[in-house]
PATI-662564 format. One record per residue (C-alpha): residue in three letters; x, y, z. Coordinates in nm, 2 decimals. Layout:
# residues N
<residu ala | px X | py Y | pz Z>
...
END
This chain:
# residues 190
<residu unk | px 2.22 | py -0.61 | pz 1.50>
<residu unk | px 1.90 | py -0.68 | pz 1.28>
<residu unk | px 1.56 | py -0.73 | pz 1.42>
<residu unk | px 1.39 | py -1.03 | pz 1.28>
<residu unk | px 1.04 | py -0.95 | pz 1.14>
<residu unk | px 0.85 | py -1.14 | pz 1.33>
<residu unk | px 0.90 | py -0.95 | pz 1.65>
<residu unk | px 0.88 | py -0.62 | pz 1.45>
<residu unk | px 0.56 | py -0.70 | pz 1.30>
<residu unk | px 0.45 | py -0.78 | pz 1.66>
<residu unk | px 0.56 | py -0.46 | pz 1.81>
<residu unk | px 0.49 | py -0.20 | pz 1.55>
<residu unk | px 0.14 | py -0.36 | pz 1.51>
<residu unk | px 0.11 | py -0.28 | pz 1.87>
<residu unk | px 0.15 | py 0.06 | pz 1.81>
<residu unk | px -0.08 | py 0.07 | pz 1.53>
<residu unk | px -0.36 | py -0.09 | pz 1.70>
<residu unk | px -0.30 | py 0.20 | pz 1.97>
<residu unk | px -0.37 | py 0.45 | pz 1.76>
<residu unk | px -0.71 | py 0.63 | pz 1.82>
<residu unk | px -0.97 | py 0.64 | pz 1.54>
<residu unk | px -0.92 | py 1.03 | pz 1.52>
<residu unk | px -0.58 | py 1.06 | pz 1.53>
<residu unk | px -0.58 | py 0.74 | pz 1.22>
<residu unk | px -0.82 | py 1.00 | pz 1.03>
<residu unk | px -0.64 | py 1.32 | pz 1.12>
<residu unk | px -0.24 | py 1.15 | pz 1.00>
<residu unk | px -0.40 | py 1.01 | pz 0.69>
<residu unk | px -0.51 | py 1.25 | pz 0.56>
<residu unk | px -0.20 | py 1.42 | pz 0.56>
<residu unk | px -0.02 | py 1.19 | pz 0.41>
<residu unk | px -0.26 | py 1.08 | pz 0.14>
<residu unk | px -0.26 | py 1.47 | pz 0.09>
<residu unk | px 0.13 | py 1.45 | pz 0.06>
<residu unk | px 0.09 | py 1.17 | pz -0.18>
<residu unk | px -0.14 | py 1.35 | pz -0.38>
<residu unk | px 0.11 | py 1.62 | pz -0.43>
<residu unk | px 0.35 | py 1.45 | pz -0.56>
<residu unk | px 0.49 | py 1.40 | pz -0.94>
<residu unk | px 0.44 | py 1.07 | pz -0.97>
<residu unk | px 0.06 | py 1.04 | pz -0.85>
<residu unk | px 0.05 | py 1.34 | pz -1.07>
<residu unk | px 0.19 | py 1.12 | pz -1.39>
<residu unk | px 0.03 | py 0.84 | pz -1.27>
<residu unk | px -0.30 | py 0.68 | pz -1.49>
<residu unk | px -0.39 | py 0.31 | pz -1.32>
<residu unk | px -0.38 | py 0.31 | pz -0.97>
<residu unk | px -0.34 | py 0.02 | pz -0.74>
<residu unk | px -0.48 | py 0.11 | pz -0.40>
<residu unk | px -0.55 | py -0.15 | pz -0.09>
<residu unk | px -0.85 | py -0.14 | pz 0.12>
<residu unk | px -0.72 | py -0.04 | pz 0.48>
<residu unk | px -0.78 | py -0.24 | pz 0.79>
<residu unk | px -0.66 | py -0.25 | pz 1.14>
<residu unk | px -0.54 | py 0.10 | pz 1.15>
<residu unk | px -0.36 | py 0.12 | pz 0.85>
<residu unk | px -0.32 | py 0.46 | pz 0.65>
<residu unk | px -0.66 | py 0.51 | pz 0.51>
<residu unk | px -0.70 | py 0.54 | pz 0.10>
<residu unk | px -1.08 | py 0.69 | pz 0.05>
<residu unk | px -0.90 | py 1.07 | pz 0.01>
<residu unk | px -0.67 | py 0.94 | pz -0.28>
<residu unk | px -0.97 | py 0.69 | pz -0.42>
<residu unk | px -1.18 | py 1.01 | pz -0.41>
<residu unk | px -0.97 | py 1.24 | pz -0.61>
<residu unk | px -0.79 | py 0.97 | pz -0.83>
<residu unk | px -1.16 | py 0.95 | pz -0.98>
<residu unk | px -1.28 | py 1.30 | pz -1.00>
<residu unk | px -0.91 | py 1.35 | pz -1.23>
<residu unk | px -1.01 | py 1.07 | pz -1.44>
<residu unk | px -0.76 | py 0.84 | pz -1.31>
<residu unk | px -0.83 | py 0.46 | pz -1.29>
<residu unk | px -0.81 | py 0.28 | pz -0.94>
<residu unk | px -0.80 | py -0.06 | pz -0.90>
<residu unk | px -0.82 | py -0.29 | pz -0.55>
<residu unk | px -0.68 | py -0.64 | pz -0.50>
<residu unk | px -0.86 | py -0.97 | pz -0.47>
<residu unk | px -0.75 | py -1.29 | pz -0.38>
<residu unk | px -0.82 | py -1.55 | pz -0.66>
<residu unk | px -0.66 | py -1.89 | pz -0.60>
<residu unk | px -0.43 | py -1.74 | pz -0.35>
<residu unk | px -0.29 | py -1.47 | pz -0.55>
<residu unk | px -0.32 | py -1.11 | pz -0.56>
<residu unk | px -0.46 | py -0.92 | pz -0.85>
<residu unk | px -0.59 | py -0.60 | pz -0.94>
<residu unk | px -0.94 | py -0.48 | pz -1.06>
<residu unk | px -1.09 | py -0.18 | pz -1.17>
<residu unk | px -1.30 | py 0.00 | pz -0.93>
<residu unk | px -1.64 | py 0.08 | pz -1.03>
<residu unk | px -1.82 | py 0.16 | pz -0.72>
<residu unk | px -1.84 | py 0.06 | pz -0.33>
<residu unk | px -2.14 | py -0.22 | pz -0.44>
<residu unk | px -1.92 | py -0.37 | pz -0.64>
<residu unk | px -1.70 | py -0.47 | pz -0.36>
<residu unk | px -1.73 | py -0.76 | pz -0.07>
<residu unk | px -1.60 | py -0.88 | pz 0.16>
<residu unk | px -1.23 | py -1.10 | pz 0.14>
<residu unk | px -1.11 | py -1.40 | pz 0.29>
<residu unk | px -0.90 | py -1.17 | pz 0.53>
<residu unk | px -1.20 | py -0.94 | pz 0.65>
<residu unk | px -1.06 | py -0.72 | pz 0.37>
<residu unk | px -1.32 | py -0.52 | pz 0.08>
<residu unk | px -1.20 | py -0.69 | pz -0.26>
<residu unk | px -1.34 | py -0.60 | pz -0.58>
<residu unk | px -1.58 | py -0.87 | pz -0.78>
<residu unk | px -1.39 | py -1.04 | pz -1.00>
<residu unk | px -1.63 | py -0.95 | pz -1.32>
<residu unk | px -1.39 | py -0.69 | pz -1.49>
<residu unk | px -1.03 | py -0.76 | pz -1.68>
<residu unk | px -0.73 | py -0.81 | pz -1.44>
<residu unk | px -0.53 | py -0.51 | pz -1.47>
<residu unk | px -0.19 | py -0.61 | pz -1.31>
<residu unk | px 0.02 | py -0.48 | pz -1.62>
<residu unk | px -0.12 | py -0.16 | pz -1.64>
<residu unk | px -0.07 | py -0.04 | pz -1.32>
<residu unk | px 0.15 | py 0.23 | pz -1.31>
<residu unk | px 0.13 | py 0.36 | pz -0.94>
<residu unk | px 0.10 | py 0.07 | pz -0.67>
<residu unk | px 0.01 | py 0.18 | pz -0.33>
<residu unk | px 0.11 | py -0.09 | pz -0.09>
<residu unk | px 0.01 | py -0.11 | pz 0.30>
<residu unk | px 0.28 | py -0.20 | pz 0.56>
<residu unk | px 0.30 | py -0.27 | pz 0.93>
<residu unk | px 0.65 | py -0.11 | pz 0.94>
<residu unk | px 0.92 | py 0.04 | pz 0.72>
<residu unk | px 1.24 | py 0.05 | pz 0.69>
<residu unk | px 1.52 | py 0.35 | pz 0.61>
<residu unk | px 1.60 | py 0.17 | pz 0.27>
<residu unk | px 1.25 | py 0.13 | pz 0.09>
<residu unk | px 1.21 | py -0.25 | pz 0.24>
<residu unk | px 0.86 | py -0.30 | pz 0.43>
<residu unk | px 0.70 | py -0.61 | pz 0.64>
<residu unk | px 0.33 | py -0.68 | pz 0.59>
<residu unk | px 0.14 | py -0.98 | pz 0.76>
<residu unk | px 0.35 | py -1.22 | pz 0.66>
<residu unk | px 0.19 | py -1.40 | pz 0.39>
<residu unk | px 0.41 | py -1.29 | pz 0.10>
<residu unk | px 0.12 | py -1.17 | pz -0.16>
<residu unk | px 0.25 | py -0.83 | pz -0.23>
<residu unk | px 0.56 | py -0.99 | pz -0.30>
<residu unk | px 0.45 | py -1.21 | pz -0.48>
<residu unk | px 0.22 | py -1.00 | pz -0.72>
<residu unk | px 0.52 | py -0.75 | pz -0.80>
<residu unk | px 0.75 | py -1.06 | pz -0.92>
<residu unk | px 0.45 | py -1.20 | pz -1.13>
<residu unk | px 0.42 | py -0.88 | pz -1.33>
<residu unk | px 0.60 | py -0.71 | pz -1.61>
<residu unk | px 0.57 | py -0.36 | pz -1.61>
<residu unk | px 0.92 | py -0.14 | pz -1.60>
<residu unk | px 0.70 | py 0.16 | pz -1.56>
<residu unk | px 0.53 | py 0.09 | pz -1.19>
<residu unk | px 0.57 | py 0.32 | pz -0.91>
<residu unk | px 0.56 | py 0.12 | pz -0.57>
<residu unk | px 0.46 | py 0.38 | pz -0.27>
<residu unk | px 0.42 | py 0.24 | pz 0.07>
<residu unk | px 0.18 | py 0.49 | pz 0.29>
<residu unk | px 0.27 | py 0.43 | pz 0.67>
<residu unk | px 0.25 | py 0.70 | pz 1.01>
<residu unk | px 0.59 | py 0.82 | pz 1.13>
<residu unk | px 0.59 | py 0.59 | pz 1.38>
<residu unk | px 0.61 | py 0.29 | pz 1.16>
<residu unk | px 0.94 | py 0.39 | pz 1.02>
<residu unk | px 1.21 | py 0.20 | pz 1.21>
<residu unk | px 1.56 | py 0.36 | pz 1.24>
<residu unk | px 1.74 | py 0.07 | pz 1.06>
<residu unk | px 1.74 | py -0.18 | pz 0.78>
<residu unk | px 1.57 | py -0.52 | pz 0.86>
<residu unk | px 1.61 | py -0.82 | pz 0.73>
<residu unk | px 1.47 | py -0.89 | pz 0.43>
<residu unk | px 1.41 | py -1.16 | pz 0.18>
<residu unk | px 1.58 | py -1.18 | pz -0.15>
<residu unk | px 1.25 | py -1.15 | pz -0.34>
<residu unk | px 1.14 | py -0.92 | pz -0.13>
<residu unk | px 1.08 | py -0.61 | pz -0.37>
<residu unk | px 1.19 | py -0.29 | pz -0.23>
<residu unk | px 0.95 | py 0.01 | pz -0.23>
<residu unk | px 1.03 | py 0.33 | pz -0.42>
<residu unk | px 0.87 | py 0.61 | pz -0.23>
<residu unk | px 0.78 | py 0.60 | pz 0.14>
<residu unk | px 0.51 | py 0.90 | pz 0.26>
<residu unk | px 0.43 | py 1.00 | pz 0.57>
<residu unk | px 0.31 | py 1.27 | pz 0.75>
<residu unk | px 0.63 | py 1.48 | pz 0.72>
<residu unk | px 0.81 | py 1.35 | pz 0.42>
<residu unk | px 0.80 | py 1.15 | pz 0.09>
<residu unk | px 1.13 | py 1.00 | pz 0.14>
<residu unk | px 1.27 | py 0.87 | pz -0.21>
<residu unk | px 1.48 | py 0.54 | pz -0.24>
<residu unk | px 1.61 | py 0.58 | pz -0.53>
<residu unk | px 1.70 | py 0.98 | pz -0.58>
END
């Protein structure tokens, strides 16, 4: 039997929000690290990252060395209720969101289509590469809207996130390709 999302968005939250501050710091880091090691980061020229929030897997490690290797990073915005992605320049040229989240200013080319590494945030996972955020469909909604045959879509989440069967999902809900954790980067489609 399937779990509907809402009540796994509730409960995995939950466990989210119960992490400590230290422990948060200690598991990303590990698992950005594991992302960081990876072939396809390696590859990888424009990045998509998300700001985190709430407890999610931090980002600052892989923001940090995605620049010092030359790579480009961009964050979302919303602009008219739609996600897009712009390059990052520096920590004063981001504000604050209409979710409480640090978006870029909107002054620089959207760079949707060159992305070819998206780093998405999740509440939990499932075993097949399918993921539930907040609800409101943007991610979604962003991968559908773009073009690009050559994107990577990596969701970052704590072991704990990783529920032990498929949920139900959406038909337009787009599947991730690699999950990483602390103790794996588990490949969807190898």
């Amino acid at each position: 039997m399937k779990t509907d999302k809402p009540n796994l968005r509730k409960q995995y939250l939950q466990k989210r929000k119960a992490l400590s501050s230290f422990d948060s710091f200690i598991r990303s880091w590990t698992i950005q690290g594991n992302l960081i090691d990876s072939d396809f980061y390696s590859s990888s020229s424009v990045i998509g990252l998300y700001y985190p929030i709430l407890n999610e897997v931090q980002t600052f490690r892989i923001l940090n060395h995605a620049l010092m290797t030359s790579k480009t990073v961009c964050f979302p915005a919303l602009v008219d209720d739609r996600l897009n992605f712009y390059e990052y320049r520096s920590n004063k040229g981001l504000s604050m969101g209409k979710y409480n989240i640090m978006e870029p200013n909107v002054t620089h080319g959207v760079m949707n289509n060159q992305l070819d590494l998206l780093i998405v945030p999740g509440i939990v996972f499932d075993i097949v590469g399918n993921r539930i955020g907040y609800g409101k469909g943007y991610y979604d909604k962003f991968l559908a809207s773009i073009s690009s045959s050559k994107l990577t879509i990596v969701g970052l989440g704590y072991t704990f996130q990783v529920h032990p069967e498929e949920f139900d999902h959406c038909e337009h809900d787009v599947k991730m390709d690699f999950l990483i954790t602390e103790i794996e980067a588990k490949c969807f489609h190898c």
